[in-house]
N, C-alpha and C positions, 0 to 999 in steps of 0.2 A: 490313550497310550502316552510313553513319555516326548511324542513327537506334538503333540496334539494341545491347543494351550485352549484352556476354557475359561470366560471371566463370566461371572455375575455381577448383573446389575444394583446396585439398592434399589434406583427410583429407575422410573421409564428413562431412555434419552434418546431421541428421534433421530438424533444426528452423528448415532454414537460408529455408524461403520463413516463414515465422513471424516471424523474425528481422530479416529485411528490410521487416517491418512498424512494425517501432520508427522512431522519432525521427531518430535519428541518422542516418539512411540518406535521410533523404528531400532530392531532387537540389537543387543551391543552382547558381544559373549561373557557372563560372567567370572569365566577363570582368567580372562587377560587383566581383568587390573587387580589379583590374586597375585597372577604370576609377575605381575610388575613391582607390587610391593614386594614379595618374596626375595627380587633381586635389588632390593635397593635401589627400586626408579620413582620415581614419582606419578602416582596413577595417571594425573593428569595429563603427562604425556602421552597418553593411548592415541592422539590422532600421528602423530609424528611417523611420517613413512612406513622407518621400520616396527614398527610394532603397532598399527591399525591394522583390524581386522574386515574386511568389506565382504560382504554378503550379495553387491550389486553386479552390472553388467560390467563396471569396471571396476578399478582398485587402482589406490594411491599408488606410484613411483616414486616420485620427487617432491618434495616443496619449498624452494627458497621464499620466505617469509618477505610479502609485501613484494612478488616480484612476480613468481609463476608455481606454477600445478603441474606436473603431468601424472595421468593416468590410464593406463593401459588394460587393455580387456582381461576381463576375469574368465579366464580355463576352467574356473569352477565352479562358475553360473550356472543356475538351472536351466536357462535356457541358452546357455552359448552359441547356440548354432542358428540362433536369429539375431544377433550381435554381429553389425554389421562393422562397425569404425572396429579397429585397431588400437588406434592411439589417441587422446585429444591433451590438449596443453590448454590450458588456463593464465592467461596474463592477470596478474593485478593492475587495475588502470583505476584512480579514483574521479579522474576527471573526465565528466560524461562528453567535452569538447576534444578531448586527447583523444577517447578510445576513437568516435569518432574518425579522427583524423586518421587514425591508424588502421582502421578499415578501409578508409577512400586511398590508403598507399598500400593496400593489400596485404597487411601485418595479419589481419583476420578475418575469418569465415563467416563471424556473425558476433558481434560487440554483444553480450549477452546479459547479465546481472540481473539487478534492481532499479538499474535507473534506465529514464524514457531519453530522448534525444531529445540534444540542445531546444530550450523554444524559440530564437532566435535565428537557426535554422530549419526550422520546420514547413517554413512555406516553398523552400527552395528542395528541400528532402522530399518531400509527401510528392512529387513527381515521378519519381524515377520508381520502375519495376523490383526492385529490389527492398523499395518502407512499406512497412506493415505496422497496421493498427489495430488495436482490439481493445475492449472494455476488461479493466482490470477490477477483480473484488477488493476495493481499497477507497478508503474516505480521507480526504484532506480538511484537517478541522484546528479552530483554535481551542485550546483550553484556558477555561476564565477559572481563576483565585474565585471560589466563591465568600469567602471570610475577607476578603480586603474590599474597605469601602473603596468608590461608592458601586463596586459590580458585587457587592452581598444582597443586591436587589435587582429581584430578577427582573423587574417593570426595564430598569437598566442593559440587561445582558441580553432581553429579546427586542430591545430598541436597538441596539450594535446589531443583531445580526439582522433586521431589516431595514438599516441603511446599506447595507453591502449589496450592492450589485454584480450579482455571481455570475449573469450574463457577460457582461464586459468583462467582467475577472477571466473567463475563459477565454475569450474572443479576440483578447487584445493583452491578455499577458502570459497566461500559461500558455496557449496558442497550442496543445497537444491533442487537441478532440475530447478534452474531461468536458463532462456535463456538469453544469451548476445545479446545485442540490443543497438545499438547508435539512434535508432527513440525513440522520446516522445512518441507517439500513439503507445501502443501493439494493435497487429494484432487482426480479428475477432471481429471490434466492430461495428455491424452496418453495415456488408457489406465494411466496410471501410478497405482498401489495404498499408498495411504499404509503407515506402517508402525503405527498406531494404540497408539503406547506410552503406556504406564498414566499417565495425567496428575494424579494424587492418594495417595500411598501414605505417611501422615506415620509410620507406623510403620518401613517402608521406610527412609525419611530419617535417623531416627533410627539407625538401626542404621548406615548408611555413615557418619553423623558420627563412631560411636564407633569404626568401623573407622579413620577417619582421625584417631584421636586425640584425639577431642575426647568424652570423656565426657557433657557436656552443652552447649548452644550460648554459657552463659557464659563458656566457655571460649575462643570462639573471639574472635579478635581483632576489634576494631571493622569494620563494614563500611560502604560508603559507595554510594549506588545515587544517578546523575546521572542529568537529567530537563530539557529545553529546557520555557523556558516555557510551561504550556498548562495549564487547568482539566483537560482530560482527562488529560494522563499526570501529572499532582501525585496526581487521585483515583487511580489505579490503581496507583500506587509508594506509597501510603498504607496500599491494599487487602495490597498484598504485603509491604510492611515489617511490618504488625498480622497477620499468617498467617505470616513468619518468627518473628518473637518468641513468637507463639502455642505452634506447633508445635515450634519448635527451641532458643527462649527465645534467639536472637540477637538483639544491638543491632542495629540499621540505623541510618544516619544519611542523610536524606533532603538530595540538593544540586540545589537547581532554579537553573538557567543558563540565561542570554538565548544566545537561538541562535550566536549569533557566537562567544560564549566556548562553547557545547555545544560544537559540527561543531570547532571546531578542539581541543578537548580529546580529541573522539572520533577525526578521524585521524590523531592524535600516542598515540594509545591511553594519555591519559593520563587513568585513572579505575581504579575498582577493577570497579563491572557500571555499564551504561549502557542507559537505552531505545533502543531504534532500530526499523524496520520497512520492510521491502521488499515493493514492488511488483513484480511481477514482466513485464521487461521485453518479454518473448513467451511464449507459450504450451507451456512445455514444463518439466521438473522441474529443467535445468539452470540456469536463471535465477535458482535458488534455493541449490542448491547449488556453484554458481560461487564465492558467497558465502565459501566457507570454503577455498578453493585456497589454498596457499603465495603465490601472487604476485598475486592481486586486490586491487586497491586500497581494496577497500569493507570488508575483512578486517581489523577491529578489534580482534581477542579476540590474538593474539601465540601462535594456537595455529597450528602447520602439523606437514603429517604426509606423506612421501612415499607411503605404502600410502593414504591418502586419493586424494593429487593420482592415480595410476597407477591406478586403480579408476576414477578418471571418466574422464582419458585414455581405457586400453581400453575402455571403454563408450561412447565417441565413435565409435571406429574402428568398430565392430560396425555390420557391416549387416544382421544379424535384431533387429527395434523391440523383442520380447520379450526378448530377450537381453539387449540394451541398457537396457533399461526395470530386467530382473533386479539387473544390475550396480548402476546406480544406488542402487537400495533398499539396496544393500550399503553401497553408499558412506555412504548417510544413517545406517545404521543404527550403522556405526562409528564416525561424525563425533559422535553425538546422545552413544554411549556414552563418548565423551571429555566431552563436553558443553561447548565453547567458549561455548558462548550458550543460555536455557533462551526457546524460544516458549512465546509465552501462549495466544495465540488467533488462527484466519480471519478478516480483516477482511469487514463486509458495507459496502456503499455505503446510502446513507439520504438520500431527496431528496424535495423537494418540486417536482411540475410540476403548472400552470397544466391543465387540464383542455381546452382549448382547443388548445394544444401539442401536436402529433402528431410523430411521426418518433425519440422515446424511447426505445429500449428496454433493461431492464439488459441486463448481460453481462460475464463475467469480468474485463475487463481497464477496465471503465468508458469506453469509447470511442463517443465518438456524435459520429460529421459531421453537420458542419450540414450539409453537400448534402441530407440526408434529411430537414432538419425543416422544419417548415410551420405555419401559423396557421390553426385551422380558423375561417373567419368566418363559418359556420354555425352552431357549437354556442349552446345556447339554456342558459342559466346553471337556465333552470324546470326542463328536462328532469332535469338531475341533481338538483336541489329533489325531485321526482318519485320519482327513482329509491330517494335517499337515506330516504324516506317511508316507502317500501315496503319497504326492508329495515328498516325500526325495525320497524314493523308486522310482519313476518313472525318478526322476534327476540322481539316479544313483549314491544318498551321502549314501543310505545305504544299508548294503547288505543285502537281500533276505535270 
């Protein structure tokens, strides 16, 4: 009927109800940006208060640009009557030390976003009853220039990434609970079996350098690793430039860039390595290795390989999931040994919520509708006073 939407597939896709859980798919009414042109507006204004259309548990009210959001429950929700909040307001905060603060003077319920909390304060946070941590579906990796000597050889780009010590890189800079990991696919996606390559070998390293000609790292030509403004990835391209020189005795030249000039340096792949990090946009290992196709756009590194692209191809077509799951790992496993890009570490999520706040909870992909969250006007601020007492007491921090 005309309520009823049917798609056909061409090829098989394993992950295709997964898939249709992203962004990009969720329905937009076809006659509003009709009726927008009709009146002489600009389509592109459709999210703009008055003329968005929302489908969800809420809907836009307000938006002052780079400030705040409010949005107010939808009466015309299908399920309204498990719609518990009323109203939620949105701050723009771009500094993950600011929202912070602004939680600890009770501006907000729960500092929410894309970003983890400060790593600076994380040892003093990760105490109190109110931070939460969970494993995030998301990989922190550099992208190598594969065309600018001397990392057009990849003897080169897999001696960088086993002189980095991804241990200590977690342990002692990001300090957030990310695991260190030289695989693109985090673990637990789909059944699918990371392939857990050796993420520390400086003796390793050393020897591919001399294989590629370079007797020792002073030999090799200057290098330059680019980084978008941010306290977090400056420390971590610090961590890695002093564990290159360390181990390989290379220069590094550190280039930190305001986003604008990053993102269009990165997809004109003009850099020599660059940070970046994916999110991964459904649930499945191909999200991550899409990454590295011939014809993806998000594909930095200027490295493509037909025996790559035809490895994921056939492992699409496959309709046994282990088959398919097999092929992949294949794919990774040759993609890693060319090395277009070296990951660092699993991103985890790191947040603070309000005690009171119900309807939370982690999960891979960091996703939490507000249909589910709620304000408990119940909870009694002494109760957890109480609770928190009792675990000192029981640790043995206080005395009886």
């Amino acid at each position: 009927d005309t309520h009823t939407l049917e798609i056909t597939l061409v090829d098989p896709l394993p992950y295709f109800l997964n898939f249709l859980s992203f962004y990009s798919f969720m329905p937009l009414p076809e006659h509003l940006f009709q009726d927008l042109q009709n009146r002489g507006i600009d389509p592109d204004l459709w999210t703009r208060p008055e003329y968005v259309v929302c489908n969800g548990a809420f809907r836009m009210t307000d938006w002052r640009f780079r400030q705040h959001m409010t949005f107010e429950k939808n009466e015309y929700y299908w399920d309204a009557v498990s719609v518990k909040l009323d109203r939620i307001r949105v701050a723009m905060v771009e500094s993950a030390t600011t929202a912070m603060n602004m939680y600890v003077a009770g501006e907000f319920d729960w500092p929410g976003g894309s970003t983890s909390l400060p790593a600076e304060f994380m040892d003093h946070l990760e105490k109190y009853q109110d931070f939460h941590s969970h494993p995030y579906l998301g990989v922190y990796f550099y992208w190598i220039n594969t065309e600018e000597p001397p990392l057009d050889d990849p003897l080169v780009r897999r001696a960088l990434s086993l002189a980095i010590d991804r241990d200590s890189l977690v342990q002692h800079v990001t300090r957030g609970g990310q695991r260190g990991s030289a695989d693109l696919v985090p673990d637990g996606l789909a059944g699918y079996e990371g392939l857990h390559i050796p993420v520390y070998n400086p003796a390793k390293a050393k020897q591919l350098l001399a294989e590629a000609g370079y007797a020792t790292g002073q030999d090799l030509p200057l290098v330059t690793l680019s980084f978008n403004t941010s306290e977090g990835h400056k420390q971590v391209a610090e961590a890695i430039q002093a564990m290159w020189q360390q181990e390989l005795g290379i220069t590094v030249e550190l280039a930190n860039q305001e986003w604008k000039v990053f993102l269009a340096n990165a997809e004109q792949t003009n850099f020599q390595i660059c940070r970046m990090g994916w999110i991964g946009d459904y649930a499945d290992p191909y999200t991550f290795l899409e990454l590295l196709t011939s014809d993806c756009g998000n594909n930095h590194s200027n490295w493509s390989s037909t025996i790559y692209d035809t490895l994921l191809e056939q492992a699409n077509q496959q309709h046994d999931a282990e088959e398919r799951l097999r092929m992949l790992r294949e794919a990774e496993a040759f993609a890693l040994h060319e090395q277009p890009l070296i990951p660092l570490y699993v991103y985890t999520r790191t947040q603070l919520i309000k005690p009171y706040v119900r309807g939370i909870w982690g999960n891979h992909q960091d996703r939490h509708p507000w249909k589910y969250m709620w304000i408990d006007e119940s909870f009694d601020p002494h109760d957890l006073m109480v609770k928190a007492r009792k675990n000192a007491y029981e640790d043995g921090q206080v005395p009886q």
